[in-house]
C-alpha positions as CSV (number, residue, x, y, z in Angstrom):
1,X,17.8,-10.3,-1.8
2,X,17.7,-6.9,-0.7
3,X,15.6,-5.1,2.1
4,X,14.2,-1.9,1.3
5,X,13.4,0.6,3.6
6,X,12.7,4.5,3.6
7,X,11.7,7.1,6.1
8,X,8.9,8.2,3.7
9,X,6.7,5.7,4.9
10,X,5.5,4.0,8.2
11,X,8.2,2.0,10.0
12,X,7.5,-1.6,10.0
13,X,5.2,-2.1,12.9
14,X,6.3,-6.1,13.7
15,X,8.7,-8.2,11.8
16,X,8.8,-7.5,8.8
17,X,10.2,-5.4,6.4
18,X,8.6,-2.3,4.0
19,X,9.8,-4.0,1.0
20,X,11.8,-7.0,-0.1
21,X,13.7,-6.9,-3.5
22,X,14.2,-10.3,-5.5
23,X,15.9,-10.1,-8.4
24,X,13.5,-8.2,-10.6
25,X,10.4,-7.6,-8.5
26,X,10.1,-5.9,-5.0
27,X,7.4,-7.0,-3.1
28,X,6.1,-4.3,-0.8
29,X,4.4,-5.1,2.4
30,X,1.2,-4.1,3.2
31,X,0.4,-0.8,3.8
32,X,-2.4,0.5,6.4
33,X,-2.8,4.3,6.5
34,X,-0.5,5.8,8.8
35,X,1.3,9.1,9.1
36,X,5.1,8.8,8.5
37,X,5.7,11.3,10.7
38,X,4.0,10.1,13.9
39,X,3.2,6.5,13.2
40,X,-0.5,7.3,14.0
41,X,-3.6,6.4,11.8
42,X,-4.9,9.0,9.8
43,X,-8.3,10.9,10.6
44,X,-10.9,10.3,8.4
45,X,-13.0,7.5,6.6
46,X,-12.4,4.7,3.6
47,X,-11.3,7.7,1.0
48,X,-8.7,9.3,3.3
49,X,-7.4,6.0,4.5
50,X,-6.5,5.0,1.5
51,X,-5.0,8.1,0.2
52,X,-2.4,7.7,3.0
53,X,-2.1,4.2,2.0
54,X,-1.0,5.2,-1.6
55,X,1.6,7.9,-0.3
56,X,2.9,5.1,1.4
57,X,3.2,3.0,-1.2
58,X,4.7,5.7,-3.6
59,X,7.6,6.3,-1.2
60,X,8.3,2.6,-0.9
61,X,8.2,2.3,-4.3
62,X,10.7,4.9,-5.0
63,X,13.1,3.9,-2.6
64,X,12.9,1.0,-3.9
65,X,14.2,2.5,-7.8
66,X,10.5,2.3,-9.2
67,X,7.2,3.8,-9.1
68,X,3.3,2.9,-8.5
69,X,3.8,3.2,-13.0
70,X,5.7,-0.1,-12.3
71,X,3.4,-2.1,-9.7
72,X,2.3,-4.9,-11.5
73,X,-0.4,-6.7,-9.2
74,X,-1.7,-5.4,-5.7
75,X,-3.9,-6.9,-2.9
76,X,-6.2,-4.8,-1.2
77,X,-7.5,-5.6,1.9
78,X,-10.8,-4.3,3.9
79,X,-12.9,-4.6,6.4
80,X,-16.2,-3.5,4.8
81,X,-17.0,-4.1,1.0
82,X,-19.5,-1.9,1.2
83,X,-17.2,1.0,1.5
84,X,-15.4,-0.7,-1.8
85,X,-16.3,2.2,-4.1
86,X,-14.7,4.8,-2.1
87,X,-11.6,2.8,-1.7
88,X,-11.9,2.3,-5.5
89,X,-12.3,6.2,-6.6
90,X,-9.0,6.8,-5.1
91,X,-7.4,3.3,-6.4
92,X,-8.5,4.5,-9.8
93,X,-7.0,7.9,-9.5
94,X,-3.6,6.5,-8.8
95,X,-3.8,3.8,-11.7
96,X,-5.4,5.6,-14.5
97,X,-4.1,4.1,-17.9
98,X,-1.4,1.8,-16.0
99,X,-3.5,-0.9,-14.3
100,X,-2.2,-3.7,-12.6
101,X,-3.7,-7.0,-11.7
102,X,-6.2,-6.7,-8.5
103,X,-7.6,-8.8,-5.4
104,X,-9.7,-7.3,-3.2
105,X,-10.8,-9.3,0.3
106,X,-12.9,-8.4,3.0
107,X,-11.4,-9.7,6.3
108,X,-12.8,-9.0,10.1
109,X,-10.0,-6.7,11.5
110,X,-6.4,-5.2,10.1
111,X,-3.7,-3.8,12.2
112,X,-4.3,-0.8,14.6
113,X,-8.5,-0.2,13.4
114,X,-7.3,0.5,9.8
115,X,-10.5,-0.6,6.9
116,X,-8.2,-1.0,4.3
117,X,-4.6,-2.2,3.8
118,X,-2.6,-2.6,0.5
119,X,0.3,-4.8,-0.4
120,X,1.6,-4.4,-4.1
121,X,4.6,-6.2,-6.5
122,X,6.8,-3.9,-8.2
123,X,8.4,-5.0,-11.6
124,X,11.7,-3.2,-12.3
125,X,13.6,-3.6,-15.1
């Protein structure tokens, strides 16, 4: 097992760590949308939450050896479905022929006021 970590993306904010490597697949930890730089949420609704989320993601993922071209199933998490289609437009921006296997949840609260969090697995070869 291997921990990954980068300074590209929000420090772990409890126990955990960004990413865990096992063997062939990294599992990253879910991401919430805040700013690497100042550990704050980003301004802004569903579409710029989740933006932040996936430039999160991307720098785990390439510390990690890989890229979001590699993620091969991802869990979002929100706290309003009916904000699901702007959380989608950007989902579907990232993923455009490459798409991996999905779960989407609605849950009552996620860390720090964030609407949506996403955790991904990262195949690498």
């Amino acid at each position: 097992m291997q921990v990954i970590t980068t300074q590209k993306a929000p420090a772990a904010v409890g126990p955990y760590s960004q990413a865990v490597r096992a063997g062939q697949f990294v599992f990253l930890s879910g991401q919430i949308p805040l700013a690497p730089e100042t550990g704050a949420l980003v301004a802004g609704g569903v579409t710029e939450q989740t933006e932040q989320i996936f430039a999160n993601l991307k720098a785990v993922c390439e510390a990690a050896g890989g890229s979001l071209s590699r993620v091969v199933k991802c869990t979002v998490f929100m706290t309003d479905l009916a904000h699901f289609q702007a959380m989608n437009d950007v989902y579907a921006k990232h993923f455009r022929e490459h798409k991996p296997a999905r779960s989407t949840v609605q849950v009552a609260a996620l860390p720090k006021g964030a609407s949506v969090e996403i955790e991904a697995t990262l195949f690498l070869e």
